[in-house]
N, C-alpha and C positions, 0 to 999 in steps of 0.2 A: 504494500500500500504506500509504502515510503515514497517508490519509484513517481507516482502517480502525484505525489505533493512534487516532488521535484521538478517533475515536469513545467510548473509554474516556472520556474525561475532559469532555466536554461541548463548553465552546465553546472552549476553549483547551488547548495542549497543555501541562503543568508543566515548568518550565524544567529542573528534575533530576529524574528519573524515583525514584531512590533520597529525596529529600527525603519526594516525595508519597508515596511509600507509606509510611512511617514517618510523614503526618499525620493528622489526623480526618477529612479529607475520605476520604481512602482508605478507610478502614471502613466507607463505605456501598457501595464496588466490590468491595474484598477481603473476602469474609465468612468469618468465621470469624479476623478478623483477630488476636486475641491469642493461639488456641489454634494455627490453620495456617498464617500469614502472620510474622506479628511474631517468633517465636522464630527462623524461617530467613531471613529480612531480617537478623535481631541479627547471626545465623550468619555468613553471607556478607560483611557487613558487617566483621566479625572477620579471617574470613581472610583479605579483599582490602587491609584497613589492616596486615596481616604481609604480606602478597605484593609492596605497593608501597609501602613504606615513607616514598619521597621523595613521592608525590602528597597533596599540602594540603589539595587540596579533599576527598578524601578520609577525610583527617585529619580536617577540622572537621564533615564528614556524621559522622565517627562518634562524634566528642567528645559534640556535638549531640545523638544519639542513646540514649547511655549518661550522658547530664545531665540525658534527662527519664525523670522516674518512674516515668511506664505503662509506662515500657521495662524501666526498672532494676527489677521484679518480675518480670519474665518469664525463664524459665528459656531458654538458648541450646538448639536444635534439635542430632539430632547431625551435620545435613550440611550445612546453607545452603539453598539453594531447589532446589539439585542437577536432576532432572526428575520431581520428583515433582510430579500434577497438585494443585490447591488452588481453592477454590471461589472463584466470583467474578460478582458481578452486572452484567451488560453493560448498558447504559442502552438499548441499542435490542435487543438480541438476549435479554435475559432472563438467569436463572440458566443457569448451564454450569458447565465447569473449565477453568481455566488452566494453561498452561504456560510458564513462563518460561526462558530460557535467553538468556547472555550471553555476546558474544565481545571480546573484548581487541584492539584495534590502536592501532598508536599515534598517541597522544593523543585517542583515541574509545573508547567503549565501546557494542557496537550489541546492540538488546536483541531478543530476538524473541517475543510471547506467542501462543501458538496458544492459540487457544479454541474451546471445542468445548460450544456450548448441550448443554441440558438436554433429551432427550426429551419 
């Protein structure tokens, strides 16, 4: 199943999932990235730095994040990425929707995107 997340991202898989989608590269996978992606990233990002307050790494994704510009215009979503689907270009399958959803264990966090191409 790994193989099939990879697929996302070309030849290498991004060492924090949360970094890369908050980069430039991501805007050519997540489209719609400032209007559907970027506000609920901000989201989530938000209420997981209130949720886990002692986690660093954390901490510094989100300093990170609220320290670059193209972010700090963007207006915060009102859920995070919650299950709502969001467009996204698959490098081998083409346009579709994504779905993202995250679970908590400890010391991991495991992600899971169901995608579902474009008719």
């Amino acid at each position: 199943m790994e193989s099939r997340f990879a697929e996302l991202f070309g030849s290498r898989i991004p060492a924090n999932w949360w970094e890369w989608t908050l980069s430039e590269e991501a805007r050519g996978v997540l489209l719609e990235w400032d209007t559907r992606w970027a506000p609920a990233l901000l989201t989530e990002l938000t209420l997981l730095r209130h949720r886990y307050p002692d986690d660093s790494g954390l901490r510094d994704l989100y300093d990170q994040a609220i320290a670059d510009p193209r972010l700090r215009e963007l207006a915060l979503s009102g859920s995070g990425l919650g299950d709502e689907g969001r467009p996204l270009r698959h490098p081998r399958r083409g346009e579709g929707t994504a779905h993202v959803m995250a679970a908590r264990t400890p010391g991991d966090v495991i992600l899971t995107v169901l995608f579902q191409p474009a008719a």
